[in-house]
VOBA-1610 file (N, C-alpha, C; in pm, whole numbers, padded with zeros to 5 digits, always signed):
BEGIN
Unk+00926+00015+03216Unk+00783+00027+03250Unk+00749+00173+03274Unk+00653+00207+03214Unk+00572+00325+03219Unk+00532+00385+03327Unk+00572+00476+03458Unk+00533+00532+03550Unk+00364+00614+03522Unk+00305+00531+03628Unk+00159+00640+03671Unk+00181+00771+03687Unk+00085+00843+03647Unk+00085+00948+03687Unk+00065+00988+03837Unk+00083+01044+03895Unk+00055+01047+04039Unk-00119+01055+04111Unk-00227+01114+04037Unk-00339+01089+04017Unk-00363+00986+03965Unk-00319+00941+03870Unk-00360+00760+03850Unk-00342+00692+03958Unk-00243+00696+04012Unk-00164+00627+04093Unk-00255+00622+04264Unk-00291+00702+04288Unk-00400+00730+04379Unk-00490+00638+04375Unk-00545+00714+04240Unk-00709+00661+04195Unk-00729+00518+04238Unk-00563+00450+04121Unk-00553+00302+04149Unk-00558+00188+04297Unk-00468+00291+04372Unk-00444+00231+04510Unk-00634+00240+04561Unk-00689+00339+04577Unk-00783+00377+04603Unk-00916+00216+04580Unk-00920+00226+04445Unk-00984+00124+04399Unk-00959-00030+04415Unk-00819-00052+04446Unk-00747-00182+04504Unk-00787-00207+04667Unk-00777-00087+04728Unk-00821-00109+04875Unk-00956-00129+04904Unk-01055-00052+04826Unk-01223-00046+04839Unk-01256-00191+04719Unk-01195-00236+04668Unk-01214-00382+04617Unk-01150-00495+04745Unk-01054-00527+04854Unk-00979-00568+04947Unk-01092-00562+05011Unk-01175-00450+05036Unk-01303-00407+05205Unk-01381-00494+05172Unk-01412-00496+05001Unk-01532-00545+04950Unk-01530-00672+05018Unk-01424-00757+04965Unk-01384-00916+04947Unk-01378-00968+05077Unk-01328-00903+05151Unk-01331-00913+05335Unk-01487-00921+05363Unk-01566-00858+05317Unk-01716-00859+05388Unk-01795-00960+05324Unk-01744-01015+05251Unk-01843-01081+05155Unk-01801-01224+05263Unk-01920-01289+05274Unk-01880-01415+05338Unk-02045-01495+05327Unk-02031-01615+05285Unk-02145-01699+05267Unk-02215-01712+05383Unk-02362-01752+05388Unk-02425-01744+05495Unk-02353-01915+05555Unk-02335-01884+05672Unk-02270-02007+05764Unk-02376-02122+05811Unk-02307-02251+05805Unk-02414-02338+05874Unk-02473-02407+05766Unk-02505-02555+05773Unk-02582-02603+05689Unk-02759-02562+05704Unk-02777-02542+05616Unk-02970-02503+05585Unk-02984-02325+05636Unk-02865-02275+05643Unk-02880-02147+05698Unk-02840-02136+05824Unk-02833-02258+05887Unk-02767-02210+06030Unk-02650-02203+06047Unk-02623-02149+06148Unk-02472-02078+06267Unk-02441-02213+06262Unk-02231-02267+06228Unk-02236-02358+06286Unk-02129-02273+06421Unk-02142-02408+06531Unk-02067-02324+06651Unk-01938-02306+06629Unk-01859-02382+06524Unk-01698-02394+06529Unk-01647-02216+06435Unk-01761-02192+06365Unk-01709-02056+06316Unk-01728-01930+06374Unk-01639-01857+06335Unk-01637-01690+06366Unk-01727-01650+06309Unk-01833-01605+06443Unk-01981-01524+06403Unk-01961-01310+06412Unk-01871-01316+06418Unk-01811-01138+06457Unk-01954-01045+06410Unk-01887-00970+06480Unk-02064-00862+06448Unk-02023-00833+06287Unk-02103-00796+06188Unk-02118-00778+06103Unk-02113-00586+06076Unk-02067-00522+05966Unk-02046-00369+06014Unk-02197-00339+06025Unk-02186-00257+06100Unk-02366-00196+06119Unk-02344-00048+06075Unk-02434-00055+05919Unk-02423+00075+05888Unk-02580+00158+05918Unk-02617+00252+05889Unk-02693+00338+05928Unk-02796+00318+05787Unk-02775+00209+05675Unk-02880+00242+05576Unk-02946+00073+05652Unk-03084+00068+05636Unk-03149-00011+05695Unk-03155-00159+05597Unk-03155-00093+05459Unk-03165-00242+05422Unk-03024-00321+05361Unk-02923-00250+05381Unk-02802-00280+05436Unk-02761-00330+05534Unk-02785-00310+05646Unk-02772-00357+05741Unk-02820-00517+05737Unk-02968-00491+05706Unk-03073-00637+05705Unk-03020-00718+05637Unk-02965-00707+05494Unk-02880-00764+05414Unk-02761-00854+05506Unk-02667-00743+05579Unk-02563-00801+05640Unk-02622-00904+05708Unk-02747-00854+05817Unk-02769-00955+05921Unk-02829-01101+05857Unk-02908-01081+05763Unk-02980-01199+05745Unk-02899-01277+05639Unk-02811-01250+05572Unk-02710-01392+05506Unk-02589-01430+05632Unk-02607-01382+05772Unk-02527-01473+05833Unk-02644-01528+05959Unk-02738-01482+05957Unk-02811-01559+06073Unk-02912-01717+06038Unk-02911-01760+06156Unk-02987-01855+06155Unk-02999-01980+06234Unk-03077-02063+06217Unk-03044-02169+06380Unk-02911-02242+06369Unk-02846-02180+06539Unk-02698-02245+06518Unk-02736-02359+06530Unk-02598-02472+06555Unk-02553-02567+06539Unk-02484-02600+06544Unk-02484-02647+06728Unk-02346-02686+06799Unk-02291-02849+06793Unk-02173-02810+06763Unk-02131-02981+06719Unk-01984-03012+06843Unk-02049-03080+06924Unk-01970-03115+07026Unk-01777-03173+06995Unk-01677-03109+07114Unk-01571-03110+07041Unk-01472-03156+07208Unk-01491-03125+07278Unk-01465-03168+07384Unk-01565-03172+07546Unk-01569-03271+07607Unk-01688-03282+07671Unk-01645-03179+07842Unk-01564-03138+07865Unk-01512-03096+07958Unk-01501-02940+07901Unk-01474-02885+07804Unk-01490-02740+07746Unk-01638-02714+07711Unk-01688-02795+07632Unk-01808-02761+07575Unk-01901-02685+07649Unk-01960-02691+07777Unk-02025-02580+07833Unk-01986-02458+07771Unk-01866-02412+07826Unk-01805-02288+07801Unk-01838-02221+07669Unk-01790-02343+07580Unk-01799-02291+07483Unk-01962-02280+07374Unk-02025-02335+07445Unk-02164-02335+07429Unk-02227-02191+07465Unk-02148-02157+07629Unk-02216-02057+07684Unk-02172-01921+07575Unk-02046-01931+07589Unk-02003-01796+07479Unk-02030-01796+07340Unk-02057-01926+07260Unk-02094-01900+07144Unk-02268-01832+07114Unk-02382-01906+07181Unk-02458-01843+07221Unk-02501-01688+07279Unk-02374-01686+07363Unk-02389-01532+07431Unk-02318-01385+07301Unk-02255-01455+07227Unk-02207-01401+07105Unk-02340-01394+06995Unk-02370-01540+06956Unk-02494-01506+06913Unk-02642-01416+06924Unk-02669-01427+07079Unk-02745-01340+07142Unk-02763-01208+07086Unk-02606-01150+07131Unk-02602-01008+07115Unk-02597-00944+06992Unk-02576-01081+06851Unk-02593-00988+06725Unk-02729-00962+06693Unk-02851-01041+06740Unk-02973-01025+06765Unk-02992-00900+06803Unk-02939-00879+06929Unk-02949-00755+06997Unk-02932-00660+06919Unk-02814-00637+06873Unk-02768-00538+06796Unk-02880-00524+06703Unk-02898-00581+06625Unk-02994-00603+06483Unk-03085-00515+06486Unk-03183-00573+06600Unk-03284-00552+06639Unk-03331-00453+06715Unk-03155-00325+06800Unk-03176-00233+06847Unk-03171-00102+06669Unk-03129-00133+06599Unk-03165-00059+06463Unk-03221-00081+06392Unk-03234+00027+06263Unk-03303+00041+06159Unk-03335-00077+06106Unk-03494-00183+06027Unk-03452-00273+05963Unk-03537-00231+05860Unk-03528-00339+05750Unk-03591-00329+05617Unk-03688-00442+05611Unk-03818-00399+05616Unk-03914-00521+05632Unk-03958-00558+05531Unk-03885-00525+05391Unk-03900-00530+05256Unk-03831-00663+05279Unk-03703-00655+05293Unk-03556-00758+05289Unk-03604-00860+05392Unk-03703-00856+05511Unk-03684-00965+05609Unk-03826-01015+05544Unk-03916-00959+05480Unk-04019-01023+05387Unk-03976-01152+05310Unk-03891-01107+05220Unk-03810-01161+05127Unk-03742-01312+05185Unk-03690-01310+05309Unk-03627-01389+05349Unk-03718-01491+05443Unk-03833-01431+05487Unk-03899-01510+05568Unk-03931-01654+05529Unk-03937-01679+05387Unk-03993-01811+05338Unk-03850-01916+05402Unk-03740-01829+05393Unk-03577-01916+05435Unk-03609-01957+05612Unk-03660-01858+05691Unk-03676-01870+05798Unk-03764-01984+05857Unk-03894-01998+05792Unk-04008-02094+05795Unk-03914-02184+05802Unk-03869-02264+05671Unk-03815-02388+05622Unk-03717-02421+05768Unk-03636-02364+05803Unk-03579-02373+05886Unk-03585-02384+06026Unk-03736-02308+06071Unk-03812-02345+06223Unk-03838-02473+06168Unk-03910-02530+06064Unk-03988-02669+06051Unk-03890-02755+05989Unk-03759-02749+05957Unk-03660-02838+05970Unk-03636-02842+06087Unk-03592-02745+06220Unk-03562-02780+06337Unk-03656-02893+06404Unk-03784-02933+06381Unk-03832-03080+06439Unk-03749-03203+06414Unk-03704-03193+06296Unk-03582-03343+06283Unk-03527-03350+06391Unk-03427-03208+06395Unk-03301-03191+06506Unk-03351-03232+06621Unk-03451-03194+06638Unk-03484-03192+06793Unk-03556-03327+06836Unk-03612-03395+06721Unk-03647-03538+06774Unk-03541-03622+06776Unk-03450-03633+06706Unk-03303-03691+06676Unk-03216-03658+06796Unk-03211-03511+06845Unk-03183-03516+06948Unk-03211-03578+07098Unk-03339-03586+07070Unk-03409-03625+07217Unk-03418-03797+07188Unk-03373-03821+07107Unk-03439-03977+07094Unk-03256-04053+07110Unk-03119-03947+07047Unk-03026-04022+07061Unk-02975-03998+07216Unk-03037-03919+07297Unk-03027-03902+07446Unk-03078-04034+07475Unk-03246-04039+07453Unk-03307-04155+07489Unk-03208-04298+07507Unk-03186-04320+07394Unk-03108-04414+07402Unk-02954-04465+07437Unk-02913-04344+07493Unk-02744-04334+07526Unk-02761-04426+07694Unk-02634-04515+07636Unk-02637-04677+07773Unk-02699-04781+07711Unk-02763-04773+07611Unk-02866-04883+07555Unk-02813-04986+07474Unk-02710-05077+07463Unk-02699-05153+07356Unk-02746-05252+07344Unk-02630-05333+07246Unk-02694-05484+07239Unk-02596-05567+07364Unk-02634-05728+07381Unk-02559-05775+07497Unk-02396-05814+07478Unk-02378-05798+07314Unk-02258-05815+07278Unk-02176-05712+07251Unk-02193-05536+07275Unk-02150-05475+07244Unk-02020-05399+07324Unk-01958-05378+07259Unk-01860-05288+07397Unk-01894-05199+07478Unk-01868-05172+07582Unk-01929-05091+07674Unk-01811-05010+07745Unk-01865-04845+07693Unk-01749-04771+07679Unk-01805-04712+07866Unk-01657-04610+07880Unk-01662-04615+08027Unk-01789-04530+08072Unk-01883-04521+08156Unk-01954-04435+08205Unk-01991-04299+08153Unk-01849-04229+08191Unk-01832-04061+08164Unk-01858-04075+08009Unk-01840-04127+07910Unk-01831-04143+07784Unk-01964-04166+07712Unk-02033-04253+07806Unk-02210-04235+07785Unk-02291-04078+07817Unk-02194-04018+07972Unk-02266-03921+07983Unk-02217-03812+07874Unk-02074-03824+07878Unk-02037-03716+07741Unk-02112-03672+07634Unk-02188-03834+07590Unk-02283-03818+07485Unk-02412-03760+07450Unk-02408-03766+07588Unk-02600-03751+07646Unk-02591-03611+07690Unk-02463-03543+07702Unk-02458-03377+07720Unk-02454-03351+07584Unk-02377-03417+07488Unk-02369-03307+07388Unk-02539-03321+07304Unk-02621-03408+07332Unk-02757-03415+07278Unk-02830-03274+07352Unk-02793-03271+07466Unk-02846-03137+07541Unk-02806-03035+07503Unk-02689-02995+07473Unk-02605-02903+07453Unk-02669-02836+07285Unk-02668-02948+07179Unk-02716-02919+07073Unk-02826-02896+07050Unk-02937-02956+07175Unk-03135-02893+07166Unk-03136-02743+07203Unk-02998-02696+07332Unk-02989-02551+07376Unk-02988-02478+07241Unk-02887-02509+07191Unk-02852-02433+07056Unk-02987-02382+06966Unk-03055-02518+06960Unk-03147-02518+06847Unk-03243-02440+06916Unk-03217-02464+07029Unk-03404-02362+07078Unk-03347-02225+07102Unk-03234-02159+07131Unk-03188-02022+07129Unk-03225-02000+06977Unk-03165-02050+06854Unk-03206-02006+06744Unk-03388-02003+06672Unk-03434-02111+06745Unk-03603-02070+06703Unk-03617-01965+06828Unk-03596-01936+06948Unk-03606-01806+07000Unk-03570-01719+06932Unk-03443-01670+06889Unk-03432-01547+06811Unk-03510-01515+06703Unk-03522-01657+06639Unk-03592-01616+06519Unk-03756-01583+06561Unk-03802-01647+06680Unk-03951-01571+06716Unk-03926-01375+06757Unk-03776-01331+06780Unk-03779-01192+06803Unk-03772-01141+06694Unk-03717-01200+06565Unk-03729-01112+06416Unk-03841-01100+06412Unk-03919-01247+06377Unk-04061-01231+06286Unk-04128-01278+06459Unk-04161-01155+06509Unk-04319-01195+06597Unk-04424-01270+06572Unk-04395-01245+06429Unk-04605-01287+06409Unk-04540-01466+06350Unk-04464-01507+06301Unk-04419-01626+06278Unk-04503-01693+06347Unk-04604-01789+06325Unk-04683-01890+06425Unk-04648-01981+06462Unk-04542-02051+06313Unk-04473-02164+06348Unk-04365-02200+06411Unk-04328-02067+06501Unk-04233-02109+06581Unk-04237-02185+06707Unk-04349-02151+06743Unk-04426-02163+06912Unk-04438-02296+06938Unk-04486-02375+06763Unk-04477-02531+06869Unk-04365-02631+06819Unk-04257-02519+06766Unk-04109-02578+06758Unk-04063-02573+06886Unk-04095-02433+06968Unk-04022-02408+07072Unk-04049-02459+07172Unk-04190-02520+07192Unk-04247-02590+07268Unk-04160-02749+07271Unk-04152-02765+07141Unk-04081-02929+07124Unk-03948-02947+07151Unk-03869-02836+07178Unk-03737-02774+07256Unk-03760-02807+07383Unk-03853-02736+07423Unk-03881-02692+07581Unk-03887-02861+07637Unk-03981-02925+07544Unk-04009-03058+07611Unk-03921-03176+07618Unk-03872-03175+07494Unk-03688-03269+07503Unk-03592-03207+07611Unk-03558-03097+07635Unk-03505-03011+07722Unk-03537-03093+07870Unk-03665-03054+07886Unk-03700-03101+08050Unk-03694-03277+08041Unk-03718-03339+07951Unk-03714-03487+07924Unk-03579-03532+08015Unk-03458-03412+07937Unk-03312-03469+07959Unk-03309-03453+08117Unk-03312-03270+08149Unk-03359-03214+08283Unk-03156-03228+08266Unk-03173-03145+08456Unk-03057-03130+08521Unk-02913-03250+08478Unk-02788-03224+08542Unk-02675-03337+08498Unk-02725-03463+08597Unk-02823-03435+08720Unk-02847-03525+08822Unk-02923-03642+08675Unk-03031-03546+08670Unk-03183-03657+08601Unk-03046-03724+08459Unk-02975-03619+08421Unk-02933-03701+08243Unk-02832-03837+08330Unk-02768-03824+08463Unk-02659-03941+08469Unk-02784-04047+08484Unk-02904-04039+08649Unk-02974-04141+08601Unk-03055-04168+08520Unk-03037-04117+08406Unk-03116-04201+08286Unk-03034-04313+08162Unk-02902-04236+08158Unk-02817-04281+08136Unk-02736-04426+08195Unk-02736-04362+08352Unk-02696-04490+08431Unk-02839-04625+08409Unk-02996-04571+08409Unk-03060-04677+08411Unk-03069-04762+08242Unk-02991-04641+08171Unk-02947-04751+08016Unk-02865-04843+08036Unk-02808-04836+08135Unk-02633-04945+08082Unk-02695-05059+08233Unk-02770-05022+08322Unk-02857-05148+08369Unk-02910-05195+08250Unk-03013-05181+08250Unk-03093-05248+08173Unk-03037-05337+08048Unk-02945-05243+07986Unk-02843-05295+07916Unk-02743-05425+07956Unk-02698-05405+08089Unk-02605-05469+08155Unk-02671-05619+08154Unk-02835-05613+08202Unk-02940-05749+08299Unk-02909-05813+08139Unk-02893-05751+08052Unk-02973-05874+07910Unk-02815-05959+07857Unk-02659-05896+07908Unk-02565-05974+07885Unk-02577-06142+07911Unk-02534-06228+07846Unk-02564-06346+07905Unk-02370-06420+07860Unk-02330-06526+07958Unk-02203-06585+07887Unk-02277-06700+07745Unk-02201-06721+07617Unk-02279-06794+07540Unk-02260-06933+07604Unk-02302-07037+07512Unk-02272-07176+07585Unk-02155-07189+07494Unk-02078-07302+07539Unk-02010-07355+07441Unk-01999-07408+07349Unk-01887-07393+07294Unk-01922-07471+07121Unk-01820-07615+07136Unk-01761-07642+07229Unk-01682-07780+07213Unk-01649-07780+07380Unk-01615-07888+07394Unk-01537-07975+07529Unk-01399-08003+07494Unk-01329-08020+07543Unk-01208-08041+07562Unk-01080-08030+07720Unk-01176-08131+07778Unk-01060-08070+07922Unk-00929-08048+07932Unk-00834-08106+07808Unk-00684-08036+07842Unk-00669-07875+07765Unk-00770-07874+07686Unk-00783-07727+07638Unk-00810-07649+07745Unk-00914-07668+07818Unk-00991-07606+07919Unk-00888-07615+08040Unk-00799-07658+08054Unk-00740-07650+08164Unk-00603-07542+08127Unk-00535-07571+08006Unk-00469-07504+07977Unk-00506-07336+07951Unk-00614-07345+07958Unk-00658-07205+07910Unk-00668-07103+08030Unk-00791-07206+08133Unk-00757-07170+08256Unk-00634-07159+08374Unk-00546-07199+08284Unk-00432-07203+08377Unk-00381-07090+08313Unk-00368-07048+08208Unk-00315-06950+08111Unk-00406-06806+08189Unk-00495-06774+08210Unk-00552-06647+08190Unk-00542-06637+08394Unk-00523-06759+08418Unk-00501-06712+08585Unk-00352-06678+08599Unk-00272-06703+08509Unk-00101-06592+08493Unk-00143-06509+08450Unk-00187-06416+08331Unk-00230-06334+08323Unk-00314-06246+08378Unk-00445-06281+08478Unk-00552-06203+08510Unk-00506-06248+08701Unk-00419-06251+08749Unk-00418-06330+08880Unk-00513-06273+09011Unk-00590-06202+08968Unk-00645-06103+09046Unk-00804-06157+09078Unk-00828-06203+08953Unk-00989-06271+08945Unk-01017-06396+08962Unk-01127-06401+09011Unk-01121-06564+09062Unk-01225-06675+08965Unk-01170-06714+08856Unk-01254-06796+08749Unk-01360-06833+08783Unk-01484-06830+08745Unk-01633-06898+08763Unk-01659-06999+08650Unk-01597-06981+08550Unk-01663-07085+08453Unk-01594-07027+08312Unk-01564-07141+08267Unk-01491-07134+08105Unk-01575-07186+08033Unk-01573-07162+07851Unk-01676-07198+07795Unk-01588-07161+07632Unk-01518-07303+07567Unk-01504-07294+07481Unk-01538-07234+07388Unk-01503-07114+07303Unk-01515-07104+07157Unk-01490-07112+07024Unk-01452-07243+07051Unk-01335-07345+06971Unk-01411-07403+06986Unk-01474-07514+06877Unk-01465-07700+06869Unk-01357-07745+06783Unk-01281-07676+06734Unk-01134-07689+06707Unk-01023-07633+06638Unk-00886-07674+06589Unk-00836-07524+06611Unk-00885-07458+06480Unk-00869-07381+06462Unk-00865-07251+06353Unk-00702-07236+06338Unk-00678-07273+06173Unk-00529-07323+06144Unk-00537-07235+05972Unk-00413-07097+06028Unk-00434-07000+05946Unk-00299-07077+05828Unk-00282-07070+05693Unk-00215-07114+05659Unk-00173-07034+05541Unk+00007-07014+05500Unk-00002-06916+05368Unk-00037-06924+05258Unk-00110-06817+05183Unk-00221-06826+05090Unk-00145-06855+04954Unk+00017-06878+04943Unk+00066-06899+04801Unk+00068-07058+04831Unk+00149-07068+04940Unk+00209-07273+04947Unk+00088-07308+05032Unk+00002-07294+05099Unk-00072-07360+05158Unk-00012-07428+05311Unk+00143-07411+05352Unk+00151-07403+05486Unk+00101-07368+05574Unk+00110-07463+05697Unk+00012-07336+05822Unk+00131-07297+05888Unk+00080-07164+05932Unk+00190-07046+06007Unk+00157-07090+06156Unk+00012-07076+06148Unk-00006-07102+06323Unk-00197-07125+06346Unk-00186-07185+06484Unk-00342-07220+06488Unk-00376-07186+06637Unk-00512-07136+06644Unk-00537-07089+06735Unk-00687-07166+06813Unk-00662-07166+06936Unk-00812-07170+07014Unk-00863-07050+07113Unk-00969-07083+07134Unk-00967-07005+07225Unk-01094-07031+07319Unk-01146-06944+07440Unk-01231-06897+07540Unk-01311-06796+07598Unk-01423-06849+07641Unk-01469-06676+07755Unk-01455-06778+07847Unk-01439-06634+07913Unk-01353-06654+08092Unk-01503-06561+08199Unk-01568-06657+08251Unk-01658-06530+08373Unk-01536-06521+08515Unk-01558-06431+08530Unk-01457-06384+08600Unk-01569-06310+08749Unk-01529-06332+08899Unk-01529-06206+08992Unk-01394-06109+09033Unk-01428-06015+09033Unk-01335-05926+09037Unk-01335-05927+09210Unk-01219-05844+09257Unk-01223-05802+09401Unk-01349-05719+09429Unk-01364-05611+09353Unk-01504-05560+09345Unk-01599-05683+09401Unk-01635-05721+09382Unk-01755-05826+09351Unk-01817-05777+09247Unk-01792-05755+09154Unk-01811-05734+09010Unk-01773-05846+08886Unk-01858-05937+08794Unk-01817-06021+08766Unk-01845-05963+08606Unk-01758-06007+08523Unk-01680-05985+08380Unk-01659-06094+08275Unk-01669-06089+08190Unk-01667-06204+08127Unk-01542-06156+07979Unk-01413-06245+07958Unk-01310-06178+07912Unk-01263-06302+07814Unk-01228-06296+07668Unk-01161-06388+07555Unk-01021-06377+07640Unk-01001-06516+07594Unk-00862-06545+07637Unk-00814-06642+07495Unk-00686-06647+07405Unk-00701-06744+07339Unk-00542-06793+07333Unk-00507-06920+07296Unk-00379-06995+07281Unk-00366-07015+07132Unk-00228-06939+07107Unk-00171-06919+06962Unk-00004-07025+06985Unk-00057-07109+06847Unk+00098-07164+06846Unk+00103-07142+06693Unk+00273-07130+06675Unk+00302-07110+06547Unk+00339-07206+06522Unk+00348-07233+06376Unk+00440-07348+06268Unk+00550-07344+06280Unk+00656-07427+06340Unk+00786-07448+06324Unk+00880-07522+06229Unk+00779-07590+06125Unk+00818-07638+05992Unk+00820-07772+06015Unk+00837-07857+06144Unk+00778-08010+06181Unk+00628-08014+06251Unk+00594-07903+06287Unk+00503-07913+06385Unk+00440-07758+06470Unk+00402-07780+06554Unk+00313-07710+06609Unk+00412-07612+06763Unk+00448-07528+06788Unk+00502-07516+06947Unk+00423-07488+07027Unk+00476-07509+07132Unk+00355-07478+07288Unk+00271-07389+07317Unk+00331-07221+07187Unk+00222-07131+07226Unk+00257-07022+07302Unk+00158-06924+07295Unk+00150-06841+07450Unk-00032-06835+07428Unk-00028-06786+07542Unk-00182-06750+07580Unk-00193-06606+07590Unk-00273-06571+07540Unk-00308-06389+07544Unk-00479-06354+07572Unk-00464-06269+07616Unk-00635-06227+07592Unk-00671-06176+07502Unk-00805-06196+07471Unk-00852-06197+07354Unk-00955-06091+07370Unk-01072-06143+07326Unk-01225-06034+07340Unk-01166-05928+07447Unk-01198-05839+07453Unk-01236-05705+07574Unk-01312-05749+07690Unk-01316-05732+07833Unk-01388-05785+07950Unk-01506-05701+07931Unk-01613-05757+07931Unk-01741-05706+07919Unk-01838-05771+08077Unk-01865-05701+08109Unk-01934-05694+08256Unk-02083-05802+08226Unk-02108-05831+08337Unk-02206-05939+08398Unk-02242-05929+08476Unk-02355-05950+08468Unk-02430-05962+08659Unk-02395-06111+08713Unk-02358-06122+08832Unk-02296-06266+08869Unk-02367-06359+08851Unk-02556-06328+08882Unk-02645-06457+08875Unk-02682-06458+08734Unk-02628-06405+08659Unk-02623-06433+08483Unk-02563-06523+08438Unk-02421-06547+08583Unk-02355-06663+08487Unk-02403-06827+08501
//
């Protein structure tokens, strides 16, 4: 192989490294619709001294972030510093030279994006609204897990209204920011402090809680019903049975799908239950026996459905 000349050889390295700077700076604007999302590296961008360079840099990475909740016990933090990172490239921006040629140009991107932020922010305020709210059959996850949810709806309106703020410090005269920011401001105070979001939250999973009902039954059977209840008081020995309520009128007899044998057949129950609490629950309990090739065996009893809570004069 043919040795460079030592001036080639320069030249070359030269042009390999200032192609490397290039490829490093080049980076797509972040965020779906133009916005920041929070999980990426927002780093200051180089700030050079030609103005519509600079504007260039700033405006293919800015725009309304978009915080996507990741742990409910960090997330402040990381809300506070991604924001406070965001903040200051504003700052920066906006303490230099800009090109009002280039932020002309871009303003039509900016619009679209204050007046997409109304989705976010009604979506936001409406899936707060409803966090604790289900149906009477639904699972009901623990407390903290409702409020988890109902922060990160807050957490993500902060986001969105820091970014229609900044964007009212680029473009001043923007009109349509004011009653985006307004519709921030007002979902914002809706949620209010962690006091106002637990009771609103807590008065979802009432309200939620009053409409549970136990169903009626679908069959009678007192040696079922006794066996069942005798079954879930070894298992649950703690609660004191209020009332059983078949969900069986008979068995359910699973059988293999080549020979048509049955493997095993099952019944089962809801159980209302008081707890020591004085808290009353309502819990599947069901009796599985398998095929032993003459017949049927005795079974075990297991619980079934998940304990889903009740108000006592419900049952």
């Amino acid at each position: 192989m043919r040795r460079l000349a030592p001036v080639a050889a320069i030249a070359l390295a030269a042009l390999l490294a200032s192609q490397s700077a290039a490829a490093a700076q080049r980076q797509p604007r972040e965020g779906g619709r133009g916005g920041t999302a929070a999980g990426a590296s927002i780093g200051a961008e180089p700030d050079s001294p030609n103005p519509v360079k600079r504007t260039w840099d700033f405006t293919k990475r800015f725009g309304i972030p978009r915080f996507d909740a990741q742990d409910c016990a960090g997330d402040p933090a990381r809300l506070e510093a991604f924001l406070g990172e965001y903040n200051a490239r504003v700052d920066r921006f906006l303490a230099g030279p800009t090109d009002p040629k280039k932020l002309g140009l871009e303003r039509r991107n900016y619009v679209k994006q204050v007046e997409g932020a109304a989705r976010d922010i009604a979506a936001y305020a409406q899936a707060f609204a409803a966090t604790g709210l289900r149906s009477p059959d639904s699972d009901v996850p623990p407390l903290e897990a409702d409020l988890c949810r109902a922060r990160a709806q807050r957490h993500a309106l902060e986001a969105v209204r820091a970014g229609l703020a900044a964007i009212a410090r680029v473009y001043p005269d923007m009109t349509e920011v004011a009653p985006q920011l307004a519709a921030a401001d007002a979902a914002l105070a809706g949620i209010g402090n962690d006091a106002g979001l637990r009771k609103r939250v807590v008065a979802n999973r009432t309200e939620s809680l009053a409409k549970v009902r136990m169903k009626p039954p679908l069959g009678s059977n007192p040696a079922w019903e006794k066996s069942l209840r005798e079954g879930f008081a070894r298992l649950v020995p703690g609660e004191t049975i209020l009332k059983l309520h078949l969900y069986s009128a008979d068995w359910y007899v699973h059988r293999n799908a080549l020979t048509g044998v049955p493997e095993y057949r099952q019944i089962g129950a809801w159980v209302a239950t008081r707890r020591p609490d004085a808290t009353c629950w309502i819990t599947g309990i069901d009796l599985w026996q398998d095929f032993s090739g003459s017949g049927f065996d005795s079974g075990d009893v297991k619980l079934g459905q998940a304990p889903r809570q009740i108000l006592c004069g419900n049952i």
